[in-house]
Each structure stands twice: as structure tokens, then as C-alpha cells.
TORPA-4810 file (N, C-alpha, C, O; in nm, 3 decimals):
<nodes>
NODE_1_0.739_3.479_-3.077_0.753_3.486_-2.932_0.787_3.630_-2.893_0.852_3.709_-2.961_X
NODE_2_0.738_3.650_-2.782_0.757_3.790_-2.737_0.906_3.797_-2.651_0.973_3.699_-2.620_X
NODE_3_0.930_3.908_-2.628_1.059_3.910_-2.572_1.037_3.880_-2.382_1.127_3.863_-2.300_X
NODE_4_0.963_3.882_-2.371_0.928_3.856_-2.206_0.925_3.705_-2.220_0.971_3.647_-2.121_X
NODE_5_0.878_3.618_-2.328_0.857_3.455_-2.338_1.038_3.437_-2.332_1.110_3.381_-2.249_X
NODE_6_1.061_3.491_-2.426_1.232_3.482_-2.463_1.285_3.465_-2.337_1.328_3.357_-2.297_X
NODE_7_1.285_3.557_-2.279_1.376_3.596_-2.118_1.331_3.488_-2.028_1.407_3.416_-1.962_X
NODE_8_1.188_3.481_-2.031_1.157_3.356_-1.910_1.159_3.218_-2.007_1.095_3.136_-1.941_X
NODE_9_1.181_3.183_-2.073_1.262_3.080_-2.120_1.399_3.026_-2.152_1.418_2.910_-2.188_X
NODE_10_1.511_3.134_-2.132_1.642_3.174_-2.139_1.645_3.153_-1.975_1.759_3.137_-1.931_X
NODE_11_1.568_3.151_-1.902_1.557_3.159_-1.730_1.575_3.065_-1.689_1.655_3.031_-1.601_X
NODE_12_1.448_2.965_-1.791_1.441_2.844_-1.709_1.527_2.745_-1.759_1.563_2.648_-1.692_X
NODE_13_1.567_2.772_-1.901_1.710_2.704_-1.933_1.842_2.729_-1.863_1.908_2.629_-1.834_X
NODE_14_1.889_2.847_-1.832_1.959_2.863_-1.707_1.996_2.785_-1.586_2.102_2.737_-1.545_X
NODE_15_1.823_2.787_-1.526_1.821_2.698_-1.406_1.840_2.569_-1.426_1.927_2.510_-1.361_X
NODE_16_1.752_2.496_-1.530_1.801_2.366_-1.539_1.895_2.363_-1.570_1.953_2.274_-1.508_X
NODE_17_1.996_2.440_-1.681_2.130_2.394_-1.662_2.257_2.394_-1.532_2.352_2.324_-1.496_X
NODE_18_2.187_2.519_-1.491_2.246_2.486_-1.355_2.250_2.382_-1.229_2.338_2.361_-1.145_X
NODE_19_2.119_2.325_-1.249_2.084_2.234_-1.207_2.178_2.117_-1.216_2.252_2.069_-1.130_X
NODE_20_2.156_2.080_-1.349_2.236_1.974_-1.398_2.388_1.975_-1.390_2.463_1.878_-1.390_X
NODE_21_2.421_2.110_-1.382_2.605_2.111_-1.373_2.622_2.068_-1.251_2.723_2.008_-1.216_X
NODE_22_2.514_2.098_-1.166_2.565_2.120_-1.014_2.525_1.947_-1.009_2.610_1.897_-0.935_X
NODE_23_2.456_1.869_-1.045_2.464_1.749_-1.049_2.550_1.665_-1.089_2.602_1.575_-1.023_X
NODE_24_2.572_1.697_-1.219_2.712_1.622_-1.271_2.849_1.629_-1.148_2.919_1.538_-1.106_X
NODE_25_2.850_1.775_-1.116_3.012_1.792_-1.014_2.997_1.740_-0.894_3.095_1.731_-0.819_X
NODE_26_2.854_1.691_-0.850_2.837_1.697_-0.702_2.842_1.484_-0.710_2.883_1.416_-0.616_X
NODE_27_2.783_1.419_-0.858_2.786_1.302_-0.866_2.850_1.254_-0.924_2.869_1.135_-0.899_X
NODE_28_2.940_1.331_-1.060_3.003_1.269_-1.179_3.165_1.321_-1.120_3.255_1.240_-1.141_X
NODE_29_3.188_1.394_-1.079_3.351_1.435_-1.052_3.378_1.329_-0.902_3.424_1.219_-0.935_X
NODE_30_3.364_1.339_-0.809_3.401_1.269_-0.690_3.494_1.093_-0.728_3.592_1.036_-0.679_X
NODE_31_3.364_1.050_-0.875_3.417_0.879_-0.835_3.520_0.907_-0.931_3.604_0.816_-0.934_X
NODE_32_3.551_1.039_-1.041_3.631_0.995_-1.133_3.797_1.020_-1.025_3.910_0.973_-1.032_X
NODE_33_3.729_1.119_-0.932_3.899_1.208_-0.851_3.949_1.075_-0.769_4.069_1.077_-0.743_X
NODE_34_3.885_0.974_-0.728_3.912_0.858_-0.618_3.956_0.768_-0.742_4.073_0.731_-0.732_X
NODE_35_3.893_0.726_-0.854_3.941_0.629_-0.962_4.148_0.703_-1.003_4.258_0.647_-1.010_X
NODE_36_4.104_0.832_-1.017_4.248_0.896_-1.001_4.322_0.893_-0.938_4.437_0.880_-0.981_X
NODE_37_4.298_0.904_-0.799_4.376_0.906_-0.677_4.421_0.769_-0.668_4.543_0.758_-0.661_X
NODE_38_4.330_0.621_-0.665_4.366_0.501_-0.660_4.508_0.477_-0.776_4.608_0.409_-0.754_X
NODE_39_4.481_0.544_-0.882_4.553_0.501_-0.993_4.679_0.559_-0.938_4.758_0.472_-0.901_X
NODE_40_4.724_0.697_-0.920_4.788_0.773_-0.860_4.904_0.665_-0.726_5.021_0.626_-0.731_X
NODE_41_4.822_0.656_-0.646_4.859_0.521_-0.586_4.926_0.397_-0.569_4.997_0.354_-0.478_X
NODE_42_4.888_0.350_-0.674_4.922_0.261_-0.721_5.043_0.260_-0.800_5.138_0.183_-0.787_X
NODE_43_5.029_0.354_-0.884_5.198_0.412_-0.965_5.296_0.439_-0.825_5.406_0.389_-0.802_X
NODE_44_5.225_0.525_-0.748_5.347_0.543_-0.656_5.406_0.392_-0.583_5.524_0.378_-0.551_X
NODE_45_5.311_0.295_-0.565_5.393_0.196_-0.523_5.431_0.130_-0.571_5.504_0.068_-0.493_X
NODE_46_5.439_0.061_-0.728_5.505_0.030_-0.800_5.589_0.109_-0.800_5.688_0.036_-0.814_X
NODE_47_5.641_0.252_-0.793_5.765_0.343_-0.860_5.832_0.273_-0.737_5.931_0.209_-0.771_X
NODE_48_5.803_0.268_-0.602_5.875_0.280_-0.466_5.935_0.105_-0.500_6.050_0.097_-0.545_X
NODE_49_5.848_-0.041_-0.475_5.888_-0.125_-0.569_6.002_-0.130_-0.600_6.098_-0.190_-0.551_X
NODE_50_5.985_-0.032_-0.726_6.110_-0.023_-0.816_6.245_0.011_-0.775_6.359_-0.033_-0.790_X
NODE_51_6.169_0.132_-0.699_6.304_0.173_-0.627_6.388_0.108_-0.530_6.506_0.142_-0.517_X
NODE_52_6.336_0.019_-0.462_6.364_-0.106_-0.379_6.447_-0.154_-0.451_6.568_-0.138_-0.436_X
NODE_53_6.378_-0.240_-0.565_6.478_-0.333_-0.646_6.601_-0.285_-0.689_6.714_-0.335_-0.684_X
NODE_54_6.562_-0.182_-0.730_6.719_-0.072_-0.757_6.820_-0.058_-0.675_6.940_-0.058_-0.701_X
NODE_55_6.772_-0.046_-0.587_6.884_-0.026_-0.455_6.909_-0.151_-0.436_7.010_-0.153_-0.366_X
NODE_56_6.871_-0.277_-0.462_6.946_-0.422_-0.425_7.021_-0.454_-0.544_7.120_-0.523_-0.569_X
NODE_57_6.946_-0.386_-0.605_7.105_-0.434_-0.742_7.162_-0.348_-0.757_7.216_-0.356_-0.867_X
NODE_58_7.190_-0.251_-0.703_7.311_-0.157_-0.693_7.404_-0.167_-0.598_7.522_-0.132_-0.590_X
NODE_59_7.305_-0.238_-0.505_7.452_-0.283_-0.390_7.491_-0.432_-0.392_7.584_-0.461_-0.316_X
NODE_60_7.428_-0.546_-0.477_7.506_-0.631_-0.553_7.625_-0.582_-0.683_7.742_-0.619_-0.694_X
NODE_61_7.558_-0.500_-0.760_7.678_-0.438_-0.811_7.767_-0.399_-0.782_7.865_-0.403_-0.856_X
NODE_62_7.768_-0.327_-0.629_7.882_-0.279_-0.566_7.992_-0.354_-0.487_8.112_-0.331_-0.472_X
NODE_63_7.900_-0.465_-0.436_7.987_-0.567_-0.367_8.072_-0.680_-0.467_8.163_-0.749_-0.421_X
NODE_64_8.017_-0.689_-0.652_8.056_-0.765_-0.697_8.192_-0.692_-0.764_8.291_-0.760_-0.792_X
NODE_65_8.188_-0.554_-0.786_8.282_-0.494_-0.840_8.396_-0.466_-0.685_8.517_-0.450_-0.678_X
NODE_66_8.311_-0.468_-0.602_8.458_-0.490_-0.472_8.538_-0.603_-0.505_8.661_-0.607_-0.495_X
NODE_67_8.453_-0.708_-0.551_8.521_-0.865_-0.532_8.609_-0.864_-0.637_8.694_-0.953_-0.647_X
NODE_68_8.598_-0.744_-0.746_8.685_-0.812_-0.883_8.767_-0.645_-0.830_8.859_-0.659_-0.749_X
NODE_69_8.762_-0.621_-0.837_8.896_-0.517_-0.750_8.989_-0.546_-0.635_9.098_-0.491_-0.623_X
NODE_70_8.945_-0.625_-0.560_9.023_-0.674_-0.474_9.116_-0.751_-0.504_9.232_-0.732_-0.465_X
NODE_71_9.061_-0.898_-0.615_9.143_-0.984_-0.692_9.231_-0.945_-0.791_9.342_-0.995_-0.811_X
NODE_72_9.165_-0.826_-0.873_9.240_-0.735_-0.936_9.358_-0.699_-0.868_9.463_-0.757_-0.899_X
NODE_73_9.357_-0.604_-0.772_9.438_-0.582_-0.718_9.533_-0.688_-0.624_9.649_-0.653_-0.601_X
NODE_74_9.480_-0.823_-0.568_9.567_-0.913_-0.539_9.658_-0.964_-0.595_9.758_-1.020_-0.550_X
NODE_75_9.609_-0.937_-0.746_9.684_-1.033_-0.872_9.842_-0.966_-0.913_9.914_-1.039_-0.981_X
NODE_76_9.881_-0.870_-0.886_9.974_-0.801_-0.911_10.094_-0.794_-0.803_10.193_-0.724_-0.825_X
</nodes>
């Protein structure tokens, strides 16, 4: 092969690869960033959830340790 075949074949591999990248990012990245984002999501409302539940048993904890402090302290 001559070096002018070389170059315009190094060209058109180029373009089609460019081609194809710009396909993959323009079709293959979008559904994976929304499959992410959903997931993303979803952790956050389970964490929040959580955090809910946390805060109700921390203020059952707090009211049950009032109740045995109080008696505690009645008992004397």
C-alpha cells in the first residue's frame, strides 16, 4: 500500500470511529445516567425512610428513659 492509501484509510477509520463514539454517547450514555439517577433516588428515599424511623425511636427512647428517671428518682 502506498502511503496516500495509508492516510485515506487511517481517514476513513477516523470518521467511522467517530461516528460511532458520537453514537454510543448520544444513545448508550443518556439511559445508563437516568438508570443512575433512578437508583440514586431511590437510595435517597430509603436513607430519608430511615431517617424517619430513627427519629421515632429516639424519641421513644427518650420518653422511656424519662419514665425510668422519674420513678428512679421518685423511689428515693
Amino acid at each position: 500500500m502506498t502511503p496516500e492509501k495509508i492516510k485515506s484509510w487511517l481517514y476513513i477509520a477516523g470518521v467511522a470511529g467517530a461516528v460511532l463514539f458520537w453514537c454510543f454517547t448520544m444513545y448508550g450514555l443518556p439511559p445508563r445516567v437516568e438508570k443512575l439517577e433512578a437508583a440514586v433516588k431511590e437510595h435517597e428515599r430509603k436513607l430519608t425512610e430511615s431517617g424517619v424511623k430513627i427519629d421515632i425511636i429516639l424519641d421513644d427512647v427518650k420518653t422511656i428513659k424519662g419514665f425510668i428517671m422519674q420513678r428512679h428518682a421518685g423511689g428515693e
